[in-house]
Phi, psi and omega in degrees: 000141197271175163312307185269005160287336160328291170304305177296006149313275152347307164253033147253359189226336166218038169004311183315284170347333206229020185286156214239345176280137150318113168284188190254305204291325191288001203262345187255339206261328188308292200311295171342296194297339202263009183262266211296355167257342152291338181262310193297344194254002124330259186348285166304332187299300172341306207280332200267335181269300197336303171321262173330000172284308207292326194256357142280352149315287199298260199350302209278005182255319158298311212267320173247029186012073189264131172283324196269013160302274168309338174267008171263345166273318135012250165289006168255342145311313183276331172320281213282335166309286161356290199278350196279294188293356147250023193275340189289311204266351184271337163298311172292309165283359126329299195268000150255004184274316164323301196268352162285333160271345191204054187285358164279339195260335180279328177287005165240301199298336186318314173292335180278345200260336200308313202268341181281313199295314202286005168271286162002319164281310184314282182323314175328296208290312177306320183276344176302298188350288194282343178269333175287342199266346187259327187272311178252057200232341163309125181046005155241010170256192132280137180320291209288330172292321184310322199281351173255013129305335199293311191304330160279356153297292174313348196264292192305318168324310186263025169232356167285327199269329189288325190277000165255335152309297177356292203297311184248036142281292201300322185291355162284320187221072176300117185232172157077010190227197180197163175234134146220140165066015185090340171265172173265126176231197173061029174310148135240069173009280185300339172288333164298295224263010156242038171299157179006290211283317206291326175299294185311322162289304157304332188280323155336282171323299171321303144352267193324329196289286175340327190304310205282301204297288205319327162284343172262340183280275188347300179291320179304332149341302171272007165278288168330314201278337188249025183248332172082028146247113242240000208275176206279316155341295190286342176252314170315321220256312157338285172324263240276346177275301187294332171286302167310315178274332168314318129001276157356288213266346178296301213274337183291359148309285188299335199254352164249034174261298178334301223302310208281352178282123222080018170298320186277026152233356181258312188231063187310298161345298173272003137327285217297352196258314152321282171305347174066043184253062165345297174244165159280118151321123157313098153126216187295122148266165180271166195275127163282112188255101200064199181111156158218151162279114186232101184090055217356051193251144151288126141225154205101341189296109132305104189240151203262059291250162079141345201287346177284312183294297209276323162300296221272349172258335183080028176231114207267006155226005168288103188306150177263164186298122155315148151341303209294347184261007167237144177295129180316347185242044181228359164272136179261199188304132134336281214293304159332312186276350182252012199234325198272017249216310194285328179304330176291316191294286212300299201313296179324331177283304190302329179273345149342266192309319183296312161302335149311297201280328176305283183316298214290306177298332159295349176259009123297354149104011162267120174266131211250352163315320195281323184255128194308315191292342168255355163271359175260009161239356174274011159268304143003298215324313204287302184303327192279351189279291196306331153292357167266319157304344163295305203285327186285340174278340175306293207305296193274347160251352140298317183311327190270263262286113048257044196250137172260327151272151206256141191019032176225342200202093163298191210250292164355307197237014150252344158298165180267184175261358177245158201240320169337269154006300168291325159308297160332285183334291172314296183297338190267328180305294163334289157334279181324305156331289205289331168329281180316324169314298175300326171269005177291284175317321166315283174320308196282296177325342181274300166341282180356265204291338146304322189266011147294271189329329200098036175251111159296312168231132177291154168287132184281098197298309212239044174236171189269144209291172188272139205343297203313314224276336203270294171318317207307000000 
């Protein structure tokens, strides 16, 4: 079924759907979601890369019986411990937060949504598993066998994240349902959670995760090395983070060039807010480099004469669709969405480059390790990886607004109607948020700086004590 017959369901069977005023509840249920899917989705990039960094760690620490391999796989286990307990619980208040914030869209949707969250959960759990089992599996498993626990973490990591992506892909590219009389019947479970969108889109995420974590190890690294431990730890512990995400950040062009193609017939809108296209043009448009619309004017724009029409159409005369061709109140904020659209684009290109020039010099026999002006921006790395990921989740989803399913169920009407509640919500989740920040930082930093001191293995409150301790 196409949209628009959707819709001419919709404003014959539920008029209510498609209503365009603003409840008192959207403005606290927007900020909530964008606190807790903004924090939490850190966290998952950790879930979804970290295992592989730890089991190619592992591997090359069995195969050249390298120690300092393996103790880097190690601390970086218990690290990815850290951060999994506290990605459960801001994940877990995630999954009361859907039907809490947005009870118009799980109270039509629920059924269509179903089977992606309950795979999702599934995975969560398999991978809690596999991670107790991988922490306390040092000198009590055989190396090989130990080191293929890492892999079903890594495997459920990147199939928890698909099913969630799924889910928000379909709200971009709504599939598998039928609306009659006002309900949703005809579900097809499975047609949501393979839908179009959904490969092109996890796999983007996917990227990205590799980005933030792989860039986020690193730097911590480069922090050291430019700290003047200067030791075979610190350059190992570099590497191998710092290879992945150069991987990462190489392929992720092409693969959000894939995401975006057919973008002007699936969300024109959010082209056109991308691209900054007040109007559609004769012939080619141009790329806008920075700009904002003030009075549905450009201003501010560096423009790039044919270059828009050939990224965003694959065409040197193919216009991209203008604003003037969606009704105002089907746009979303232009500007917000075209500023996180390019920050993303722009960090990515910098970091893009930053990894060319590291590599292309070691392979001229230069190490950029030795030099201060790149370990003070391979520490940046990290941050700048989570702000091109911030910016890029800002971009597509302000871009989809005002529709929380993209041309069948606006946003509006999928908040609930009361607001107090919601305030409350919002501050204590903040508390919490920031709780969490703090103890996070504490712990690892406690860590830190112990296995600095020389303490080889940190203590477990609930594993069982280490033989000698046991003889003792």
């Amino acid at each position: 079924m196409s949209v628009h017959q959707v819709l001419a369901q919709l404003s014959d069977a539920a008029p209510s759907m498609l209503a365009s005023a603003e409840p008192a509840g959207l403005l606290p249920a927007r900020q909530q979601m964008a606190l807790s899917l903004g924090w939490h989705i850190i966290l998952a990039c950790f879930g979804v890369a970290f295992p592989a960094m730890i089991f190619v760690m592992h591997l090359r620490g069995i195969q050249k019986k390298d120690p300092v391999a393996l103790e880097l796989a190690k601390r970086w286990a218990k690290v990815s411990a850290v951060l999994f307990a506290i990605g459960a619980v801001s994940g877990t208040v995630l999954s009361f937060e859907m039907g809490l914030l947005w009870p118009g869209l799980m109270g039509a949707f629920g059924d269509v949504l179903g089977l992606p969250f309950a795979f999702e959960g599934l995975a969560f759990f398999l991978e809690a598993i596999f991670l107790g089992i991988y922490l306390y599996g040092w000198g009590r498993i055989p190396p090989k066998r130990h080191v293929l626990m890492v892999l079903p973490m890594a495997v459920t990591g990147v199939i928890g994240t698909y099913c969630v992506l799924a889910v928000n892909a379909w709200m971009n590219v709504p599939t598998g349902f039928r609306i009659v009389d006002g309900e949703v019947t005809d579900v097809e479970p499975w047609a949501v959670l393979f839908n179009s969108h959904a490969f092109a889109q996890s796999g983007h995420m996917w990227l990205a995760a590799y980005m933030v974590a792989g860039f986020s190890i690193a730097g911590v690294y480069a922090v050291g090395l430019l700290r003047g431990r200067r030791d075979r730890h610190h350059r190992l512990g570099f590497l191998v983070p710092f290879a992945f995400a150069t991987i990462a950040a190489l392929a992720q062009p092409f693969v959000g060039h894939l995401l975006g193609e057919g973008l002007d017939e699936r969300q024109p809108a959010k082209l056109a807010a991308f691209e900054l296209a007040e109007t559609t043009t004769d012939g080619a448009s141009p790329l806008r480099i920075g700009g904002v619309i003030i009075d549905g004017e450009v201003k501010g724009a560096l423009d790039i004469p044919y270059l828009g029409s050939l990224i965003a159409q694959g065409s040197a005369t193919e216009p991209v669709p203008g604003l003037d061709t969606i009704p105002v109140e089907d746009q979303p904020p232009v500007n917000l969405t075209h500023w996180a659209f390019q920050t993303m684009i722009g960090v990515g290109m910098l970091l893009m480059l930053a990894v060319l020039l590291y590599w292309f010099m070691r392979w001229r026999g230069r190490d950029l390790l030795d030099n201060r002006w790149f370990l003070r921006f391979a520490a940046l790395g990290g941050p700048l990886a989570v702000l091109a990921l911030q910016s890029g989740w800002v971009a597509t989803e302000v871009g989809r607004q005002p529709w929380i399913v993209h041309g069948v169920m606006r946003t509006t009407d999928a908040v609930g109607d009361y607001t107090s509640g919601l305030w409350w919500l919002l501050a204590a989740s903040t508390v919490l948020y920031g709780a969490m920040t703090i103890g996070a930082v504490i712990v690892l930093r406690s860590m830190a700086r112990r296995w600095r001191a020389g303490a080889g293995d940190l203590p477990s409150p609930y594993g069982p004590r280490p033989a000698e301790a046991v003889e003792r």
